[in-house]
N, CA, C, O and CB atoms as a CASP TS submission, in Angstrom:
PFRMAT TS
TARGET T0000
AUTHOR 0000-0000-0000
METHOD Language model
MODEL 1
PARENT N/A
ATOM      1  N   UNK     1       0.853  -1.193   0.000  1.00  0.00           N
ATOM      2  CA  UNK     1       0.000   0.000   0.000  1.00  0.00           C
ATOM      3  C   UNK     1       0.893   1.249   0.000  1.00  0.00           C
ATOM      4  O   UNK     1       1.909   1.493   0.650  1.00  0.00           O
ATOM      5  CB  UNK     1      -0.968   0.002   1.242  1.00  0.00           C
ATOM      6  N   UNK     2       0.277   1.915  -0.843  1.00  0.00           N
ATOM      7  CA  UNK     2       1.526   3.406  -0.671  1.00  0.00           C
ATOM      8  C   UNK     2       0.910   4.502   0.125  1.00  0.00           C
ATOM      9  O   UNK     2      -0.276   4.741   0.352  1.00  0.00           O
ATOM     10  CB  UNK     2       1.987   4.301  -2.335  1.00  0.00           C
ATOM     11  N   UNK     3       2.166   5.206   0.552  1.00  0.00           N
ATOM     12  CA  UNK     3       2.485   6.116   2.085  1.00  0.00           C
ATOM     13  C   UNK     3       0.961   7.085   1.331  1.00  0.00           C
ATOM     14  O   UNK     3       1.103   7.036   0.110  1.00  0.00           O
ATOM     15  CB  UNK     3       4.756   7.330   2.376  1.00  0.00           C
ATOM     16  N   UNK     4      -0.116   7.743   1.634  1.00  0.00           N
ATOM     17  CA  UNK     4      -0.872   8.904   0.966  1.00  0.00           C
ATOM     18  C   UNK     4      -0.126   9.644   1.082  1.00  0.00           C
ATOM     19  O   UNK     4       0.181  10.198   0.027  1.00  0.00           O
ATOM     20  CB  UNK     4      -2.073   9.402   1.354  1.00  0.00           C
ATOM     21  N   UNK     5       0.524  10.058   2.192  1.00  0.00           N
ATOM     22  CA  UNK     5       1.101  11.767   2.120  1.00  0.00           C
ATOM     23  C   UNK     5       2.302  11.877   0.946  1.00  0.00           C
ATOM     24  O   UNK     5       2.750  13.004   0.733  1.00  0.00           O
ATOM     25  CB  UNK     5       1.942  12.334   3.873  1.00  0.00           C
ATOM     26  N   UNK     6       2.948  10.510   0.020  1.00  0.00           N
ATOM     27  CA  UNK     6       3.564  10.865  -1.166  1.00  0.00           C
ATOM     28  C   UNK     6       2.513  11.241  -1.922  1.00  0.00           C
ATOM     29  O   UNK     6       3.034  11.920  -2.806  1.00  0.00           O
ATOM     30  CB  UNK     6       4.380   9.866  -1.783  1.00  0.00           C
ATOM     31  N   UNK     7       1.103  11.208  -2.155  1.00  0.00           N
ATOM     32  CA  UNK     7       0.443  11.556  -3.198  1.00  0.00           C
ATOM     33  C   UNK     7       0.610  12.849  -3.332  1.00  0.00           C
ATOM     34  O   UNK     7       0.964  13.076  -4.490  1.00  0.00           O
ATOM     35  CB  UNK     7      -0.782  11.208  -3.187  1.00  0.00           C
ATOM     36  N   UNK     8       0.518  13.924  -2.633  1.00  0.00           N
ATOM     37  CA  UNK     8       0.089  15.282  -3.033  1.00  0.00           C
ATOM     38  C   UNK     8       1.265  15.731  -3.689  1.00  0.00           C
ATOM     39  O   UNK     8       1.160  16.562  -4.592  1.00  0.00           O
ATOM     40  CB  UNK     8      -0.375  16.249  -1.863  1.00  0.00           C
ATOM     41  N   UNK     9       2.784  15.119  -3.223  1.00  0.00           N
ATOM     42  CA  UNK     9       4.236  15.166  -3.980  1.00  0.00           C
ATOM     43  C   UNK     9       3.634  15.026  -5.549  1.00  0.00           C
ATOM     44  O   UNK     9       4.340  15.560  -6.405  1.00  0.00           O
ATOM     45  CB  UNK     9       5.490  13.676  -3.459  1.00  0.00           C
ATOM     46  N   UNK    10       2.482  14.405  -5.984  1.00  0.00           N
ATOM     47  CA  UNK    10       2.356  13.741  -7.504  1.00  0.00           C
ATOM     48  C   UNK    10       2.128  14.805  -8.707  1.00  0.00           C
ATOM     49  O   UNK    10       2.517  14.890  -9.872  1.00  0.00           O
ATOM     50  CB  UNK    10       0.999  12.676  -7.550  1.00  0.00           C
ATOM     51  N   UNK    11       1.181  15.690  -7.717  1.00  0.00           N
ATOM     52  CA  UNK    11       0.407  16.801  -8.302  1.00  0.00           C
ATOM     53  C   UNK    11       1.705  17.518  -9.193  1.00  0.00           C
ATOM     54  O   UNK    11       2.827  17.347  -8.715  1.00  0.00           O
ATOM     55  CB  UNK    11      -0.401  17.888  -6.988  1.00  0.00           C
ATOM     56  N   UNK    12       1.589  18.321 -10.482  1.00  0.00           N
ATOM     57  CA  UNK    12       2.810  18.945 -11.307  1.00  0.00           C
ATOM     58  C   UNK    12       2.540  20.535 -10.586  1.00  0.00           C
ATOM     59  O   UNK    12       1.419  20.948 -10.289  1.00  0.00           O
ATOM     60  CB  UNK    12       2.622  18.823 -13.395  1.00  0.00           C
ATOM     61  N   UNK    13       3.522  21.125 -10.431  1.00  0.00           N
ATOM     62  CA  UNK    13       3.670  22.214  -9.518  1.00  0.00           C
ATOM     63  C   UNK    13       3.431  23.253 -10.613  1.00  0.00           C
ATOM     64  O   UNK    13       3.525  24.451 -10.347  1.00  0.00           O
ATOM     65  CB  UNK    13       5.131  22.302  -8.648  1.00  0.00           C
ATOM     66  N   UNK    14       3.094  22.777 -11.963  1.00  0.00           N
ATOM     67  CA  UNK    14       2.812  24.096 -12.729  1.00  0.00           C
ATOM     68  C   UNK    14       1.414  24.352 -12.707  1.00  0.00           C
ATOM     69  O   UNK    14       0.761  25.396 -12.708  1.00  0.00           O
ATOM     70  CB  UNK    14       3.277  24.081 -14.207  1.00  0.00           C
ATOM     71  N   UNK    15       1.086  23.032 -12.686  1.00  0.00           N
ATOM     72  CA  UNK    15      -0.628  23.269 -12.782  1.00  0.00           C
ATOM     73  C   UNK    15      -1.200  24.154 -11.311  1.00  0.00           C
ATOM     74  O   UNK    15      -2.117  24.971 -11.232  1.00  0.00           O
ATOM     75  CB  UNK    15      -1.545  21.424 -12.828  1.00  0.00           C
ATOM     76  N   UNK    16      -0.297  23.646 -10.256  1.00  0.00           N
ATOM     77  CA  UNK    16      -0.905  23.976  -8.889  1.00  0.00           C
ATOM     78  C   UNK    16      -0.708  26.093  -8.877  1.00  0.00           C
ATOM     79  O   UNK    16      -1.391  26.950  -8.317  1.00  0.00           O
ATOM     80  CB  UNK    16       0.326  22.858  -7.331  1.00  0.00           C
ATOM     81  N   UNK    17       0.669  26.210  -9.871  1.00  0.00           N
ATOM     82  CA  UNK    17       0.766  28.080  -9.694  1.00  0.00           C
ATOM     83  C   UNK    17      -0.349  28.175 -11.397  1.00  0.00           C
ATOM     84  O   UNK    17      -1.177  28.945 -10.909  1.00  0.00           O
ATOM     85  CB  UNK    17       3.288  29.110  -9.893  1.00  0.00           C
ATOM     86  N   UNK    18      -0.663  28.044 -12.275  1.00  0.00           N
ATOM     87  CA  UNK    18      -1.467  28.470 -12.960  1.00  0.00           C
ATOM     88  C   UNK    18      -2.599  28.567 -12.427  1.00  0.00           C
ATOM     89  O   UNK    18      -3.005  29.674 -12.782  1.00  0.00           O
ATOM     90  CB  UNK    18      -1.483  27.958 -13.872  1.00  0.00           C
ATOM     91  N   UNK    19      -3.549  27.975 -11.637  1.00  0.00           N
ATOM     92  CA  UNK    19      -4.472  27.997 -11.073  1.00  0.00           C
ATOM     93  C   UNK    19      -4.295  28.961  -9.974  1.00  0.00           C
ATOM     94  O   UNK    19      -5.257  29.703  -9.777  1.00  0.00           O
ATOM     95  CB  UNK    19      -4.790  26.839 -10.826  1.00  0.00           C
ATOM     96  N   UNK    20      -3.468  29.076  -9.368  1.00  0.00           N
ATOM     97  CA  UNK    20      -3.114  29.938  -8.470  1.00  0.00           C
ATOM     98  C   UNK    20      -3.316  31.532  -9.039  1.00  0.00           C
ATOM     99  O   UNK    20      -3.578  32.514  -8.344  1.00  0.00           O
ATOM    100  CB  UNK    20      -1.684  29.555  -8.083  1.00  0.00           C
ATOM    101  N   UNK    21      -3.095  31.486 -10.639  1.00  0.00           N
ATOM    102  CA  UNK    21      -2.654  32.805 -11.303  1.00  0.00           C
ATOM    103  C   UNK    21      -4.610  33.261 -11.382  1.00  0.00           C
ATOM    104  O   UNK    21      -5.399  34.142 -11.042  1.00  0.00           O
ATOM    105  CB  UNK    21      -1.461  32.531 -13.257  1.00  0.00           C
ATOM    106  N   UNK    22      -4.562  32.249 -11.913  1.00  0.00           N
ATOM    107  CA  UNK    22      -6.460  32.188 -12.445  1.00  0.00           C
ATOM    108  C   UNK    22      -7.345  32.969 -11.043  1.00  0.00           C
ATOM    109  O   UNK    22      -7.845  34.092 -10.978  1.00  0.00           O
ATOM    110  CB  UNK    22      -7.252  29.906 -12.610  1.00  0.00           C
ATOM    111  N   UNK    23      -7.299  32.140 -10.276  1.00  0.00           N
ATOM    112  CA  UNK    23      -7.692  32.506  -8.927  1.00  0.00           C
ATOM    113  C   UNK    23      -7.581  33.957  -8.599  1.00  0.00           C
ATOM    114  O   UNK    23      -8.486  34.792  -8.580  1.00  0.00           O
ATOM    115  CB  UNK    23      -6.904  31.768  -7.981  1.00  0.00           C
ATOM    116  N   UNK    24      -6.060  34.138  -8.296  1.00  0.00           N
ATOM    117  CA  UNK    24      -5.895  36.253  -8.156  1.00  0.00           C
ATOM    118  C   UNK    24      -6.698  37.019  -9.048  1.00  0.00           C
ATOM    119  O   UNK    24      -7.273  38.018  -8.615  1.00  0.00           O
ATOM    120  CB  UNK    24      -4.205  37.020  -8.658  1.00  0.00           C
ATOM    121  N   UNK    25      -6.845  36.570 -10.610  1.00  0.00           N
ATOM    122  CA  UNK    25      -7.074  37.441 -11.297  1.00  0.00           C
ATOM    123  C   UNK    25      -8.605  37.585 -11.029  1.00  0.00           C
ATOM    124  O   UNK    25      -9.116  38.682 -11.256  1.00  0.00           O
ATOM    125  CB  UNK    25      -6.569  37.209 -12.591  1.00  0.00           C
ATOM    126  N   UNK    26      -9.253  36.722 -10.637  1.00  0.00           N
ATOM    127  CA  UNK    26     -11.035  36.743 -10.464  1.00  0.00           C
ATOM    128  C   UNK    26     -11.019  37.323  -9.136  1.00  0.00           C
ATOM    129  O   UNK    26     -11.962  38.047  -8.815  1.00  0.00           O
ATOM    130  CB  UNK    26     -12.015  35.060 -10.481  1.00  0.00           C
ATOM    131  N   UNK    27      -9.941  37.073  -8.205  1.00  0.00           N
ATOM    132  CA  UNK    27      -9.933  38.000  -7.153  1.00  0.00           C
ATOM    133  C   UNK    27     -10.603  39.407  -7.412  1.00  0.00           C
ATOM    134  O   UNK    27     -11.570  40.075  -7.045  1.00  0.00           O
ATOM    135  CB  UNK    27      -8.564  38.176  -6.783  1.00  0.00           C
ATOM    136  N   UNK    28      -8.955  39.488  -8.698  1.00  0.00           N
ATOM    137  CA  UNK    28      -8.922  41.268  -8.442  1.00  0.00           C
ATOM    138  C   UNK    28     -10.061  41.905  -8.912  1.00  0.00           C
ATOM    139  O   UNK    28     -10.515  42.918  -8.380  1.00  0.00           O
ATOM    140  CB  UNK    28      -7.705  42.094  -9.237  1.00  0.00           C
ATOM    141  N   UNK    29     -10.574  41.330  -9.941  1.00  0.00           N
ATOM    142  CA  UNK    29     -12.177  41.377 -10.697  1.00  0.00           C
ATOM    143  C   UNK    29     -13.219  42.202  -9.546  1.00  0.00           C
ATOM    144  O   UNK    29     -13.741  43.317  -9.555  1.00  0.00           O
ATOM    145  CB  UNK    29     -12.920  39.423 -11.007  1.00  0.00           C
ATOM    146  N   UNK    30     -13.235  40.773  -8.328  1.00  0.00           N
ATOM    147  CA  UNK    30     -14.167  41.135  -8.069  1.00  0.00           C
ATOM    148  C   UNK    30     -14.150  41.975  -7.052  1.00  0.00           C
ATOM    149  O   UNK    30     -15.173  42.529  -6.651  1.00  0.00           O
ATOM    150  CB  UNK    30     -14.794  40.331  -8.011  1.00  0.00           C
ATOM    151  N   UNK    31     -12.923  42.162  -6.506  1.00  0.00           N
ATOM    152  CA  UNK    31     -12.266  43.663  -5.640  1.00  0.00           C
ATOM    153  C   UNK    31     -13.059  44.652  -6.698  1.00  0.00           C
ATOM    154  O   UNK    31     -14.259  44.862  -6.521  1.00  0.00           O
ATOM    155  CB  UNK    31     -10.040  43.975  -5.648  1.00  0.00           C
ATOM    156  N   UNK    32     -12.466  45.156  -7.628  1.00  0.00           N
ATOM    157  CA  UNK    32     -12.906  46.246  -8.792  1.00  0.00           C
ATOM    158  C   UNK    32     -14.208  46.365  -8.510  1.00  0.00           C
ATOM    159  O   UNK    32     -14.632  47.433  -8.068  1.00  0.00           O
ATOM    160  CB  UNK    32     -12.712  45.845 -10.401  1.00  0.00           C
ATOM    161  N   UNK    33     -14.859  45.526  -8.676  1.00  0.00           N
ATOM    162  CA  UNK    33     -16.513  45.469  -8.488  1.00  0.00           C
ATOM    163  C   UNK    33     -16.952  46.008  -7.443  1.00  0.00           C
ATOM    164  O   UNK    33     -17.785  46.897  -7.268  1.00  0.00           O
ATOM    165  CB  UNK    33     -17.122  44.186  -8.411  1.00  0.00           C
ATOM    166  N   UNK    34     -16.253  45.330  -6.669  1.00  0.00           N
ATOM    167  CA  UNK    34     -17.075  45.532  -5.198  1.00  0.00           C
ATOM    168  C   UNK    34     -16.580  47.433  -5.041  1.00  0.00           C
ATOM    169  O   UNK    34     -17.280  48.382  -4.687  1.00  0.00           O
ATOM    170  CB  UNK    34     -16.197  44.121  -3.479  1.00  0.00           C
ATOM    171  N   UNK    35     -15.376  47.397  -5.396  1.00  0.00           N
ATOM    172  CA  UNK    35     -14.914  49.280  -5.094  1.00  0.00           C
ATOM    173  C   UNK    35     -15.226  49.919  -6.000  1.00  0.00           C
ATOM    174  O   UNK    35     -14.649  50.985  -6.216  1.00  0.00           O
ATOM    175  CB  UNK    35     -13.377  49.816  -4.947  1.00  0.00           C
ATOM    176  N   UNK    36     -16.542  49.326  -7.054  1.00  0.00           N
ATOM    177  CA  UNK    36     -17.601  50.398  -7.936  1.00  0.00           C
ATOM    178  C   UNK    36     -18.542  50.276  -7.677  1.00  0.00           C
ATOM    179  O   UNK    36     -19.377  50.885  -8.346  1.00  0.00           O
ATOM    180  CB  UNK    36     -17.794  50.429  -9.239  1.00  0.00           C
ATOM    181  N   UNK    37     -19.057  49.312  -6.408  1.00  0.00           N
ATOM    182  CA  UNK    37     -20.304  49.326  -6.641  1.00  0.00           C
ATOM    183  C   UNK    37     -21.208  48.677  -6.721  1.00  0.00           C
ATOM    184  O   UNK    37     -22.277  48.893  -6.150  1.00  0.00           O
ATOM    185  CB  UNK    37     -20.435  49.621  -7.208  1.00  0.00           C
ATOM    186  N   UNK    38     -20.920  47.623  -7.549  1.00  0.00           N
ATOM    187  CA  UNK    38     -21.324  46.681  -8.537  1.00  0.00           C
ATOM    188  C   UNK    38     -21.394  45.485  -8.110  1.00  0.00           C
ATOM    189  O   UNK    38     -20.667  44.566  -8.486  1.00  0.00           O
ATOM    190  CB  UNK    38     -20.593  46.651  -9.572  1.00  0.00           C
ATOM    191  N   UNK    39     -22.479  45.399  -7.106  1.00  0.00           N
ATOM    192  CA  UNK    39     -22.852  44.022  -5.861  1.00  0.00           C
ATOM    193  C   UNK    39     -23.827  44.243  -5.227  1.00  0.00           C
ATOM    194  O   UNK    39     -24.181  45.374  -4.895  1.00  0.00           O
ATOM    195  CB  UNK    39     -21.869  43.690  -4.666  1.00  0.00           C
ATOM    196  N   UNK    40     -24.324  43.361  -5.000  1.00  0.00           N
ATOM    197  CA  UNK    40     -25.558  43.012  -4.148  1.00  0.00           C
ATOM    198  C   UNK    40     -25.682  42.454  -2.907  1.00  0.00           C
ATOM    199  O   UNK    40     -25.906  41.245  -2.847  1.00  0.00           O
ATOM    200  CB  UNK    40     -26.218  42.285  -4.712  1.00  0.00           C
ATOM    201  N   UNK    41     -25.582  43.076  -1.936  1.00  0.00           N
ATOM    202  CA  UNK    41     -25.335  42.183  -0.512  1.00  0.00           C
ATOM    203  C   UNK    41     -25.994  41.006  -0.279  1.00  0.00           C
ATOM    204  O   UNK    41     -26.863  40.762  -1.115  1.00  0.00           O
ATOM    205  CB  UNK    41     -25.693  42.893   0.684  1.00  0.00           C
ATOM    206  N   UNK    42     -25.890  40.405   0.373  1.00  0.00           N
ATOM    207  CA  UNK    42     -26.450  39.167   0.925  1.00  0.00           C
ATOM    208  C   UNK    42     -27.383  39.693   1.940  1.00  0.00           C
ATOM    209  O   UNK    42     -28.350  38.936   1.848  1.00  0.00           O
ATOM    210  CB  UNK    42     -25.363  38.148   1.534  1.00  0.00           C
ATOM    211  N   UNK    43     -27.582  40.376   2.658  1.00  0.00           N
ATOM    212  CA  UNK    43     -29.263  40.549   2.955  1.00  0.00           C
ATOM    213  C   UNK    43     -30.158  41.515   2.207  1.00  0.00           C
ATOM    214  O   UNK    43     -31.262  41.691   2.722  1.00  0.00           O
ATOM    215  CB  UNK    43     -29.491  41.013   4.383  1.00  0.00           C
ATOM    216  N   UNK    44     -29.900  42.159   1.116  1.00  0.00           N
ATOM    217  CA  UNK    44     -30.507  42.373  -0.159  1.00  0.00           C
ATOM    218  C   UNK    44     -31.410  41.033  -0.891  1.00  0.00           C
ATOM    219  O   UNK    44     -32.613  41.044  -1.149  1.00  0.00           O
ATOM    220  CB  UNK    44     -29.276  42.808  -1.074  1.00  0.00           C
ATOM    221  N   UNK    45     -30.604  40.102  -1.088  1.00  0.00           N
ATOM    222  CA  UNK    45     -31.087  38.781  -1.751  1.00  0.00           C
ATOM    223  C   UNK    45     -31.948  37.908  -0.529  1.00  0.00           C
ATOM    224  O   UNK    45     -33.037  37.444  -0.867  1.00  0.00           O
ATOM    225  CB  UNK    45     -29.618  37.825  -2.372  1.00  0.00           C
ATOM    226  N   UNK    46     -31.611  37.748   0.471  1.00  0.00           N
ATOM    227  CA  UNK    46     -32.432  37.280   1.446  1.00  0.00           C
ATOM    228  C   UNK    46     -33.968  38.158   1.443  1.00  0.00           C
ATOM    229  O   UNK    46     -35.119  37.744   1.305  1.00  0.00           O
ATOM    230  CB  UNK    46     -31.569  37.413   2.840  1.00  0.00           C
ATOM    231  N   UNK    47     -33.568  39.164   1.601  1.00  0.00           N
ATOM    232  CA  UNK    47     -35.056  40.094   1.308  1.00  0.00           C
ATOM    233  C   UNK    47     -35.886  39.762   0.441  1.00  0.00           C
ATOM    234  O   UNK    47     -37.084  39.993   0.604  1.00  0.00           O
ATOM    235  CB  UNK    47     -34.926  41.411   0.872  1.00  0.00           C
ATOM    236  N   UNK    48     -35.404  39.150  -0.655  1.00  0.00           N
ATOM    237  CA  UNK    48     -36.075  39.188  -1.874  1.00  0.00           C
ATOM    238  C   UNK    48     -36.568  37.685  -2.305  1.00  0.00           C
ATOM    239  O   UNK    48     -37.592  37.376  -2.913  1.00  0.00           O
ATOM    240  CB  UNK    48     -35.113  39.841  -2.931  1.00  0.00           C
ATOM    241  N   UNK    49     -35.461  36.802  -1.772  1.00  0.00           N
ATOM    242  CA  UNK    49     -35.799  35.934  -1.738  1.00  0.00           C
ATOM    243  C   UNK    49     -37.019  35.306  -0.792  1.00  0.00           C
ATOM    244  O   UNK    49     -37.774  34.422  -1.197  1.00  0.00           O
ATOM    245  CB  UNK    49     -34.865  35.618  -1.738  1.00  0.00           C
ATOM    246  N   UNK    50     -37.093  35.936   0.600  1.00  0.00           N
ATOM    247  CA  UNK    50     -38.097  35.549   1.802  1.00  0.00           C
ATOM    248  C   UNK    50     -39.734  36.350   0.839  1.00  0.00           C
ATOM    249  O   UNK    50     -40.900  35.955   0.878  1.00  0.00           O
ATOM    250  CB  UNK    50     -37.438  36.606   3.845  1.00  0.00           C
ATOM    251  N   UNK    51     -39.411  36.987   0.431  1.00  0.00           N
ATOM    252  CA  UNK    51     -40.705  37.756  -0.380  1.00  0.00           C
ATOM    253  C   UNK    51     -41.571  36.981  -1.249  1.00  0.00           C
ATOM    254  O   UNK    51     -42.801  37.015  -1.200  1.00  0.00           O
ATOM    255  CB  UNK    51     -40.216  38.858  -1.342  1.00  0.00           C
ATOM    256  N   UNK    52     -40.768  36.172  -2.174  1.00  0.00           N
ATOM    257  CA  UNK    52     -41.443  35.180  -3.075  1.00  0.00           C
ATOM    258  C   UNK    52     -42.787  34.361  -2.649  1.00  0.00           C
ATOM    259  O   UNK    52     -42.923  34.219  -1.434  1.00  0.00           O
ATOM    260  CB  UNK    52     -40.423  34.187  -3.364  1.00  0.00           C
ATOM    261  N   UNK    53     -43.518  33.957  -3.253  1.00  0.00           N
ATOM    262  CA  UNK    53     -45.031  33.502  -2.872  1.00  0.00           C
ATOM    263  C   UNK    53     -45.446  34.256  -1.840  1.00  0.00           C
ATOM    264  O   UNK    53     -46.128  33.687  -0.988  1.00  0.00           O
ATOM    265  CB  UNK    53     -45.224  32.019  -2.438  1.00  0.00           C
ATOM    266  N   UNK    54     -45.139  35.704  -1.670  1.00  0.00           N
ATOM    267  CA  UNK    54     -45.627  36.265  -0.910  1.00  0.00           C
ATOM    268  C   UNK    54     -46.545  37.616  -1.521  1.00  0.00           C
ATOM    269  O   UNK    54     -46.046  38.207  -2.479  1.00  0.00           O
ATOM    270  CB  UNK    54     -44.608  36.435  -0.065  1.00  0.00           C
ATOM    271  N   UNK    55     -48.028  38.167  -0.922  1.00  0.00           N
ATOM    272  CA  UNK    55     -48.339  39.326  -1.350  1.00  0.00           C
ATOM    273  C   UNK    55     -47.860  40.231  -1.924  1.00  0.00           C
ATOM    274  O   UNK    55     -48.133  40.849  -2.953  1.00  0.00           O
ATOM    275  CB  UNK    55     -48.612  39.719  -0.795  1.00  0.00           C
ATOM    276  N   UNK    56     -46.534  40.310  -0.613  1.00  0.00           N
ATOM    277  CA  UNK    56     -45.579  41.574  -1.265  1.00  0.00           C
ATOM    278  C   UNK    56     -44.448  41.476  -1.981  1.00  0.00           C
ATOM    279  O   UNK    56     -43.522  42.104  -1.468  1.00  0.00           O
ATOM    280  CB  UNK    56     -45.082  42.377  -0.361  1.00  0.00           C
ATOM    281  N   UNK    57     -44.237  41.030  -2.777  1.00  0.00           N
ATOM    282  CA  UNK    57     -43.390  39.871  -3.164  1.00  0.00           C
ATOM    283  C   UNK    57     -42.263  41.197  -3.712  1.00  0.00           C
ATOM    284  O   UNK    57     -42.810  42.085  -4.366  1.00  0.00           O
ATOM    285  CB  UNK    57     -44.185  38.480  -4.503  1.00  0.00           C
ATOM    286  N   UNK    58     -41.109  41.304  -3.520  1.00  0.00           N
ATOM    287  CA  UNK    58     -40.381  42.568  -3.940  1.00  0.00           C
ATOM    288  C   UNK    58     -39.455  42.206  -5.599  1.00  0.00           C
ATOM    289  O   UNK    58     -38.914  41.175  -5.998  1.00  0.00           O
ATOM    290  CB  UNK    58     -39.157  43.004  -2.446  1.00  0.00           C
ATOM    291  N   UNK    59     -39.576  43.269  -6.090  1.00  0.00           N
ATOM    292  CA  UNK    59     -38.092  43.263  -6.914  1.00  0.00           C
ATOM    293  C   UNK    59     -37.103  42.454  -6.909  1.00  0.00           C
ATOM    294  O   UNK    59     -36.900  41.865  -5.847  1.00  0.00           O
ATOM    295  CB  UNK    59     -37.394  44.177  -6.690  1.00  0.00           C
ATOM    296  N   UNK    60     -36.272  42.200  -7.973  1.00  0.00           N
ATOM    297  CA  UNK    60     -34.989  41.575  -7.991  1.00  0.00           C
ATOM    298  C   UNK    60     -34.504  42.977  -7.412  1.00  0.00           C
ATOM    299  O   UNK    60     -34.968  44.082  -7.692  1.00  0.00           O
ATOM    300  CB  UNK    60     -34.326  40.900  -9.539  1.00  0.00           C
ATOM    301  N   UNK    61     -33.223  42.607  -6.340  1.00  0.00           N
ATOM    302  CA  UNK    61     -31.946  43.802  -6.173  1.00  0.00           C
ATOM    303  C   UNK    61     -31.545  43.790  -6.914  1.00  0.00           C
ATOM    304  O   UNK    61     -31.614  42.899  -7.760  1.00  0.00           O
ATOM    305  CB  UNK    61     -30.922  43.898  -5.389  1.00  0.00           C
ATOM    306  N   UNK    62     -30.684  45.165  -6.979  1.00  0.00           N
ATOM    307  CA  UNK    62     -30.018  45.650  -8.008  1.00  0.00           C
ATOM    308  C   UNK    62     -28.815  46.140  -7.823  1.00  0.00           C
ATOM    309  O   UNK    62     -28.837  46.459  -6.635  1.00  0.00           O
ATOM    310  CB  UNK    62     -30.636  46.454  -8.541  1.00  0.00           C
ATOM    311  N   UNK    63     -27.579  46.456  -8.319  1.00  0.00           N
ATOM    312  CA  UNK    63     -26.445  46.374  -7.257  1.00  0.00           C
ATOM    313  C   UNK    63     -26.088  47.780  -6.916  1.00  0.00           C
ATOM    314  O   UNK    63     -26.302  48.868  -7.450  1.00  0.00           O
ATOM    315  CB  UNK    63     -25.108  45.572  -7.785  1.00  0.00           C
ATOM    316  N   UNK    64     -25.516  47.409  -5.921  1.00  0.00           N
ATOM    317  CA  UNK    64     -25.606  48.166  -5.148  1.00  0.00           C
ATOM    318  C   UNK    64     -26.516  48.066  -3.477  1.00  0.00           C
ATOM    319  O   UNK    64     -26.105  48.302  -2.341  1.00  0.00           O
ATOM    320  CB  UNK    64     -25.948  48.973  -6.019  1.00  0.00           C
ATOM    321  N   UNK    65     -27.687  47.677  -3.911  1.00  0.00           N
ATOM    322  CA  UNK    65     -28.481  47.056  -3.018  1.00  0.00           C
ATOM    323  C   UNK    65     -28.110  46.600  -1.833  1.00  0.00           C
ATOM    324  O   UNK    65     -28.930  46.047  -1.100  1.00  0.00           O
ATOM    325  CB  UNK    65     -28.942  46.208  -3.497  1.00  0.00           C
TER
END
């Protein structure tokens, strides 16, 4: 049976920093976003979501919201 903790040694260390690169860049994306504006909080969407089959049923948010 082989040792597991050699497995993660298996992984190619280029793939592990390209993904790494991918990752920052959707970071920085969504930094940008968020420091224009351009988001919708999470109790915005809870609001809206608890509303549904309801009388008062609200709007989609909109960002900023």
């Amino acid at each position: 049976m082989s040792d597991p903790r050699n497995e993660l040694d298996e992984e190619p260390a280029a793939f592990v920093f390209e993904e790494a690169v991918e990752l920052d860049a959707r970071e920085l994306k969504a930094m940008a976003d968020i420091d224009a504006g351009r988001f919708i909080t999470h109790e915005a969407v809870v609001r809206w979501l608890k509303s549904w089959g309801t009388a008062d049923e609200l709007p989609p948010p909109k960002c900023g919201d």
